[in-house]
TIMI-2910 file (N, C-alpha, C, CB; in pm, 1 decimal, decimal comma, always signed):
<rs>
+----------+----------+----------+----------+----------+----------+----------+----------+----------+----------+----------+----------+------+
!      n_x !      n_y !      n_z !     ca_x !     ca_y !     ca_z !      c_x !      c_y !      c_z !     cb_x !     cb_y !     cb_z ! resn !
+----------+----------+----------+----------+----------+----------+----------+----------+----------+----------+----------+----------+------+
!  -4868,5 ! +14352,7 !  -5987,8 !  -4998,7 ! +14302,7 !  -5948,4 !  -5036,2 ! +14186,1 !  -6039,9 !  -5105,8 ! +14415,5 !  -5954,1 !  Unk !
!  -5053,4 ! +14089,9 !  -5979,9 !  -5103,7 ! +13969,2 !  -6052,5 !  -5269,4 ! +13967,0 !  -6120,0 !  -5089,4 ! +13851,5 !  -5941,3 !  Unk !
!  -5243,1 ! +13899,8 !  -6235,7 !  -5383,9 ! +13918,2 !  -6295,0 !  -5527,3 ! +13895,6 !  -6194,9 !  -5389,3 ! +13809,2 !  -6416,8 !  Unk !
!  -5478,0 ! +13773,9 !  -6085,2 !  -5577,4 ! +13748,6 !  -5953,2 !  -5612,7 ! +13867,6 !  -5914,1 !  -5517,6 ! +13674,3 !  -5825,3 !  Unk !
!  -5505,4 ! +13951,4 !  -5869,2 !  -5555,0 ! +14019,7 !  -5782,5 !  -5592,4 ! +14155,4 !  -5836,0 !  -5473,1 ! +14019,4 !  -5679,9 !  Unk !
!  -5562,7 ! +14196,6 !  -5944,4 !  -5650,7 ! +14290,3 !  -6030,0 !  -5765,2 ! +14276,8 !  -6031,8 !  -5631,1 ! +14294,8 !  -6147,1 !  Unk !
!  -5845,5 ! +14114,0 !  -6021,3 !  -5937,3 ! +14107,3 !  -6117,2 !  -6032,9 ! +14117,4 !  -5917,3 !  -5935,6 ! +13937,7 !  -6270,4 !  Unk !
!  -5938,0 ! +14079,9 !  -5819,3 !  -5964,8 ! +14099,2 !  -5695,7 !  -6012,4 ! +14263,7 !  -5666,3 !  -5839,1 ! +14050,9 !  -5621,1 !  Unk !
!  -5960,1 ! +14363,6 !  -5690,6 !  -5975,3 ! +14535,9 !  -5625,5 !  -6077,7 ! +14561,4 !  -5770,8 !  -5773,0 ! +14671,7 !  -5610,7 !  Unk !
!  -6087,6 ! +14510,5 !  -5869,7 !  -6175,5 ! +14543,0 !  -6000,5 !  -6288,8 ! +14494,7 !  -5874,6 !  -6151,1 ! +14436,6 !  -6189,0 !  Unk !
!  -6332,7 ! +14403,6 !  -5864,2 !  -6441,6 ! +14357,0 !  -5791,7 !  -6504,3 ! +14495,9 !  -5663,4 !  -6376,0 ! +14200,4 !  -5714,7 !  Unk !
!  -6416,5 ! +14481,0 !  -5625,8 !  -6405,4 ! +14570,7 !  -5500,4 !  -6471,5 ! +14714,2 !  -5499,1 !  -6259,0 ! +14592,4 !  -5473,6 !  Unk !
!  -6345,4 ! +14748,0 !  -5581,5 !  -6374,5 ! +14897,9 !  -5698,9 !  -6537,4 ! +14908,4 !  -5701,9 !  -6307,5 ! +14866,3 !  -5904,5 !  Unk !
!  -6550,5 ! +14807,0 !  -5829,9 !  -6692,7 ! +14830,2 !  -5883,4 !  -6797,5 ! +14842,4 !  -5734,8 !  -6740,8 ! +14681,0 !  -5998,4 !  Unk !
!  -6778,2 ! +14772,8 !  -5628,4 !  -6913,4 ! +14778,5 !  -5508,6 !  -6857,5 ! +14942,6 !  -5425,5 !  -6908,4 ! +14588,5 !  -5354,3 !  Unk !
!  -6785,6 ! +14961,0 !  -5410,1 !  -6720,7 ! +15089,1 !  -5371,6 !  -6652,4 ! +15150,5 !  -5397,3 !  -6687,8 ! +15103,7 !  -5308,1 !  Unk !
!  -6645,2 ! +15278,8 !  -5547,8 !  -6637,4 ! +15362,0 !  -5642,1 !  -6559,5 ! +15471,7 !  -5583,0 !  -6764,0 ! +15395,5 !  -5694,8 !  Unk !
!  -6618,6 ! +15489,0 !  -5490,5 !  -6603,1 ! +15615,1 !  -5400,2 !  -6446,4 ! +15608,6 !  -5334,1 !  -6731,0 ! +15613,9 !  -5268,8 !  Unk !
!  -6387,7 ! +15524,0 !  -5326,0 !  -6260,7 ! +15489,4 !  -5261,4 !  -6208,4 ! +15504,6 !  -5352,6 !  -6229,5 ! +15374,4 !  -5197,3 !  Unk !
!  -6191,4 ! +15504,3 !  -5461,2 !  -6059,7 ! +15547,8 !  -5581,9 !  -5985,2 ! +15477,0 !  -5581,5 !  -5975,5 ! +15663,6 !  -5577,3 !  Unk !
!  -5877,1 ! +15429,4 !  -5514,4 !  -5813,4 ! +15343,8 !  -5546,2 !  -5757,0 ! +15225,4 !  -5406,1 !  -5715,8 ! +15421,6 !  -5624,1 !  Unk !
!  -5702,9 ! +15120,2 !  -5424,5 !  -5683,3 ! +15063,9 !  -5269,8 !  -5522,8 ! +15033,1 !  -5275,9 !  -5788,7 ! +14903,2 !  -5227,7 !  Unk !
!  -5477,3 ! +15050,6 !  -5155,9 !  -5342,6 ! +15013,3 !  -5160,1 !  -5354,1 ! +14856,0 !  -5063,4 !  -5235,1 ! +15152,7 !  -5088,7 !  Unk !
!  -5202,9 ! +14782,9 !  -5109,3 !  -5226,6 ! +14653,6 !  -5102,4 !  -5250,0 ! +14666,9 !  -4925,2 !  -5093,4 ! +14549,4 !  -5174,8 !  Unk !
!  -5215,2 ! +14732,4 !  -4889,9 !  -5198,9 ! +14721,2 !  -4762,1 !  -5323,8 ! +14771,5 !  -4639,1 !  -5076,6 ! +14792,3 !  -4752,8 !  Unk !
!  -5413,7 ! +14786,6 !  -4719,2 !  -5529,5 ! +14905,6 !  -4673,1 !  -5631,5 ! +14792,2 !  -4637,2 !  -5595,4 ! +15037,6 !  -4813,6 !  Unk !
!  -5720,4 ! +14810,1 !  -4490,4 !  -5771,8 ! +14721,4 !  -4470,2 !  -5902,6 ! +14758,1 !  -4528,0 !  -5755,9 ! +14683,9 !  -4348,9 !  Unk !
!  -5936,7 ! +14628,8 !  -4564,4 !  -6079,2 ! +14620,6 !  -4656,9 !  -6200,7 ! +14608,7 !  -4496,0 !  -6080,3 ! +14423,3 !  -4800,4 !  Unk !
!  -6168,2 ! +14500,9 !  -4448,2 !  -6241,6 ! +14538,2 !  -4326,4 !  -6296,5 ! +14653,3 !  -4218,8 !  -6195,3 ! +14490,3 !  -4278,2 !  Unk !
!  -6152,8 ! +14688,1 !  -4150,6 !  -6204,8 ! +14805,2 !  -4058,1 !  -6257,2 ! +14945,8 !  -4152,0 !  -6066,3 ! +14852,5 !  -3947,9 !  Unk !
!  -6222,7 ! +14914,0 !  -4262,1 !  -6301,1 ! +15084,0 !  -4363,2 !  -6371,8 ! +15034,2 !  -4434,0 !  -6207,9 ! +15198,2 !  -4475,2 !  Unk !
!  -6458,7 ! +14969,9 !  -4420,1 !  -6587,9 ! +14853,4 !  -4448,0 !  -6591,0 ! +14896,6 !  -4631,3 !  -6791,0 ! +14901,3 !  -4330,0 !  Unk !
!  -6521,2 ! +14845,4 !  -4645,0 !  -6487,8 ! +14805,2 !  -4763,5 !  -6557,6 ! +14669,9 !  -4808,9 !  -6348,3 ! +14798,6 !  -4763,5 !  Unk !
!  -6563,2 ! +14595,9 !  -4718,5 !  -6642,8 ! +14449,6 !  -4751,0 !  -6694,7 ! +14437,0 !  -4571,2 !  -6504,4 ! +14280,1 !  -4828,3 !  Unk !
!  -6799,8 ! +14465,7 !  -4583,3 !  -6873,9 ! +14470,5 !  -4475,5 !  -6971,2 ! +14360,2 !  -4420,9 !  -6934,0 ! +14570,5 !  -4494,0 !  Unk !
!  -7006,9 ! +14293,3 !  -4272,1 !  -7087,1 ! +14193,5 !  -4247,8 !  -7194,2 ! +14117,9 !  -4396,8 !  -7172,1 ! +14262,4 !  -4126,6 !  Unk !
!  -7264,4 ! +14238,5 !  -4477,1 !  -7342,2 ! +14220,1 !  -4606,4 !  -7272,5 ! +14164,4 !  -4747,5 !  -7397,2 ! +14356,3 !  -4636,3 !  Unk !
!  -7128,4 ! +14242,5 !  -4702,4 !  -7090,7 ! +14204,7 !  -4868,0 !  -6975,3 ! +14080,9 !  -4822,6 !  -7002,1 ! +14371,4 !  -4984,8 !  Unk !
!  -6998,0 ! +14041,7 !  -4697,3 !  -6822,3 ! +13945,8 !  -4691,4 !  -6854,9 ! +13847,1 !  -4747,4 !  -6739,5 ! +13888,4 !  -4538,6 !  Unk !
!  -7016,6 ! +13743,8 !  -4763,6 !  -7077,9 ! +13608,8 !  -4830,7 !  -7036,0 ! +13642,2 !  -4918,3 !  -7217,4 ! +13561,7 !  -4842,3 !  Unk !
!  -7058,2 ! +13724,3 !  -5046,3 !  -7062,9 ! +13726,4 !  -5165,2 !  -6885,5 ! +13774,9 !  -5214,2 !  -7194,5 ! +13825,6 !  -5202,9 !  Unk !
!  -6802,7 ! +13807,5 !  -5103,0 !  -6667,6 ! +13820,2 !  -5121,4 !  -6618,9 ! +13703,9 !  -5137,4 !  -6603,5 ! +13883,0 !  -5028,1 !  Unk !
!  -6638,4 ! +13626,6 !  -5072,7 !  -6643,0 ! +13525,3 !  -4997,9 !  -6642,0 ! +13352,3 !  -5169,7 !  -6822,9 ! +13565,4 !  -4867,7 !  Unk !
!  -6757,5 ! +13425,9 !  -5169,8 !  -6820,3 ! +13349,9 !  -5319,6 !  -6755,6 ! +13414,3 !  -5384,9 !  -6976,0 ! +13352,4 !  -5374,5 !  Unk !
!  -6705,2 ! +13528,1 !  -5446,9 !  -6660,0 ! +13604,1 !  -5554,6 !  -6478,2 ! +13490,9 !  -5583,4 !  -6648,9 ! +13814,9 !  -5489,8 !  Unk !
!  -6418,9 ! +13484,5 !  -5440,4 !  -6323,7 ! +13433,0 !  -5440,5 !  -6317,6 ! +13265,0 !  -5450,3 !  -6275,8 ! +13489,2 !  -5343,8 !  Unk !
!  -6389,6 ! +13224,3 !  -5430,9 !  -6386,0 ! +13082,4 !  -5436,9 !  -6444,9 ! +13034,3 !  -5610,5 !  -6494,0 ! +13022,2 !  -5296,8 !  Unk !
!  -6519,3 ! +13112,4 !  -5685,0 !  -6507,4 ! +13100,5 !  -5834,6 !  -6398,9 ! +13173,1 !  -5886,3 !  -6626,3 ! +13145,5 !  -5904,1 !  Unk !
!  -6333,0 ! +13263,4 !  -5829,7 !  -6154,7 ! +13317,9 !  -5909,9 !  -6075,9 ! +13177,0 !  -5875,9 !  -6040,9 ! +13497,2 !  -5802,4 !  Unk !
!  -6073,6 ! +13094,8 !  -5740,6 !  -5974,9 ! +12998,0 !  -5718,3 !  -5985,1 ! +12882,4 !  -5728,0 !  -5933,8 ! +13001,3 !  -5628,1 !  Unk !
!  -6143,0 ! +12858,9 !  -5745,3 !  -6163,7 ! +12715,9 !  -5795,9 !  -6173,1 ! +12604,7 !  -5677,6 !  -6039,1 ! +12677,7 !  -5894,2 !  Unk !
!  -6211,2 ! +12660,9 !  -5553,7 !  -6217,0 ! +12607,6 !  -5438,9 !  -6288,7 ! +12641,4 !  -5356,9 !  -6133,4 ! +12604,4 !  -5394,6 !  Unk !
!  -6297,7 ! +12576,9 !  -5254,6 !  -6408,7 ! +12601,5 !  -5120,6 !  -6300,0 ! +12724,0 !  -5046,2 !  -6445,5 ! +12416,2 !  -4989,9 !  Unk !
!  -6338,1 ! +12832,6 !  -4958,7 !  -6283,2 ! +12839,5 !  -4854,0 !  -6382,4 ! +12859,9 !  -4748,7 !  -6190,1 ! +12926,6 !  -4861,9 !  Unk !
!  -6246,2 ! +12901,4 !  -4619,9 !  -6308,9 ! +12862,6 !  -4472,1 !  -6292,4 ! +13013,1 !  -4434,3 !  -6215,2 ! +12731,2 !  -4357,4 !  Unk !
!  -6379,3 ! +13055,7 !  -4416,2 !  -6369,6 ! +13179,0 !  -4342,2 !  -6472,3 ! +13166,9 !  -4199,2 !  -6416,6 ! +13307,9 !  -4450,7 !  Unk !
!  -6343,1 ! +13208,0 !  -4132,3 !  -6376,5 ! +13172,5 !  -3983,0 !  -6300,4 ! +13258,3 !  -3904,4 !  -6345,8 ! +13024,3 !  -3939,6 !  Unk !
!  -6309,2 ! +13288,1 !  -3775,6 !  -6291,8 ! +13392,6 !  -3679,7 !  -6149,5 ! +13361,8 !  -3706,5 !  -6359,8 ! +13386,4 !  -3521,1 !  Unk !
!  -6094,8 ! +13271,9 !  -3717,9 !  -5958,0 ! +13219,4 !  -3695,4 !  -5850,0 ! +13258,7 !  -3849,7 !  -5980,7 ! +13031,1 !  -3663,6 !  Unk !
!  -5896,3 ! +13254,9 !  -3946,9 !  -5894,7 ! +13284,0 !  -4082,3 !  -5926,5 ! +13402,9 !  -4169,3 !  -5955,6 ! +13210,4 !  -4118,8 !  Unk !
!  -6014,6 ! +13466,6 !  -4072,3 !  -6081,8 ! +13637,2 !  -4124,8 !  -5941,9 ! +13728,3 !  -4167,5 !  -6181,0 ! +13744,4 !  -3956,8 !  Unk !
!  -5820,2 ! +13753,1 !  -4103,3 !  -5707,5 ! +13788,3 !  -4119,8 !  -5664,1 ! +13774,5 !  -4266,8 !  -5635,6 ! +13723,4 !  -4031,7 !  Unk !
!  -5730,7 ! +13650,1 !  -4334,7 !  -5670,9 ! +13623,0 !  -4482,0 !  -5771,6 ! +13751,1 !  -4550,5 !  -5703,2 ! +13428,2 !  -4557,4 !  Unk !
!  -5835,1 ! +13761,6 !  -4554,1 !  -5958,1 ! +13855,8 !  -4591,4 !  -5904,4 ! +14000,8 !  -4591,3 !  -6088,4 ! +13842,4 !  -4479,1 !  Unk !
!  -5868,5 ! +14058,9 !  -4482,4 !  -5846,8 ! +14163,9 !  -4439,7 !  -5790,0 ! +14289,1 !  -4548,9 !  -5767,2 ! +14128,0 !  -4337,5 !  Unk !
!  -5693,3 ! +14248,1 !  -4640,3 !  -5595,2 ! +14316,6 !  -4674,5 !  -5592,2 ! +14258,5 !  -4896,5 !  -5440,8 ! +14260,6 !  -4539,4 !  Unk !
!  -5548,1 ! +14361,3 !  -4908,9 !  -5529,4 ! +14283,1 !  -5108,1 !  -5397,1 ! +14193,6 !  -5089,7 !  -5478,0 ! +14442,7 !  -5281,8 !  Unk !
!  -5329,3 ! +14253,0 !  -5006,7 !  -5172,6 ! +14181,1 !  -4996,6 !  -5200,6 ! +14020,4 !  -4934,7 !  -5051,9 ! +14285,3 !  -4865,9 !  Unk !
!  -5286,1 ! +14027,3 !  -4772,1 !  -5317,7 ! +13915,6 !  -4730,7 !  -5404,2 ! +13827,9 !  -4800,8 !  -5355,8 ! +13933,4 !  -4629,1 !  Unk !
!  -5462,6 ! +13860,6 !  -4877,4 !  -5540,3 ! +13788,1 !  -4996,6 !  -5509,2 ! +13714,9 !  -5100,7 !  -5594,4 ! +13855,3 !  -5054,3 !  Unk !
!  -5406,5 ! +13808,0 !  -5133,6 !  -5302,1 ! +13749,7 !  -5232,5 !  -5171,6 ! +13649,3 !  -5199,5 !  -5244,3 ! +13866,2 !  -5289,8 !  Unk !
!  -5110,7 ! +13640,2 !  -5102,1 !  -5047,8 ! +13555,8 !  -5031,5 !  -5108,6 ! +13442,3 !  -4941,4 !  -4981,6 ! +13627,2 !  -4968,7 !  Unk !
!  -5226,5 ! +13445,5 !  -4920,2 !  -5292,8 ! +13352,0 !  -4823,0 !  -5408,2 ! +13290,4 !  -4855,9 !  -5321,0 ! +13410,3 !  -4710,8 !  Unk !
!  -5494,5 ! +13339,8 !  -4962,6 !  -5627,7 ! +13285,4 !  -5084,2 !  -5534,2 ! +13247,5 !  -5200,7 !  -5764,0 ! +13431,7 !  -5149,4 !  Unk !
!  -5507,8 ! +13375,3 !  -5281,8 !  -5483,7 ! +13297,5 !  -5465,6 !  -5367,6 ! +13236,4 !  -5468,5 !  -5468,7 ! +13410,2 !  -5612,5 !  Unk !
!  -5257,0 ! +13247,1 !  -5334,0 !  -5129,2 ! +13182,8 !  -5394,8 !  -5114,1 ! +13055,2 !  -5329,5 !  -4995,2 ! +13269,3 !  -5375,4 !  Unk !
!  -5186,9 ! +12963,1 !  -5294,7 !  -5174,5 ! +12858,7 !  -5193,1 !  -5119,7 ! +12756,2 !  -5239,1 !  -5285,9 ! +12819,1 !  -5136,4 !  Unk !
+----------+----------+----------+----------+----------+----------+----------+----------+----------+----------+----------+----------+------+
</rs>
């Protein structure tokens, strides 16, 4: 696990405790893990880890979805 993406499920973790732990593969979406409320501030959380704008859009939500798709498609670009 890359220091990104530690510092990615630390984030996570801390807003939802109750999940114990996430596997890379576990969707953050459909088990509202980052839900309509928390996706802005996911959203923002990731663009000060990468130092960039992103686009999250119907077309792009897929990058979001997953720690694995996050990590291959946000921090490693």
């Amino acid at each position: 696990m890359t220091p990104e993406i530690a510092d990615v499920k630390r984030w996570l973790l801390e807003r939802k405790p109750e999940i114990g732990d996430l596997d890379p593969d576990f969707d953050l979406i459909d088990n509202r893990v980052i839900d309509s409320l928390s996706f802005l501030d996911f959203v923002f959380f990731l663009e000060e880890l990468t130092g960039r704008e992103l686009q999250a859009t119907a077309e792009t939500v897929h990058h979001f979805r997953t720690l694995r798709a996050i990590e291959g498609n946000i921090l490693h670009v």
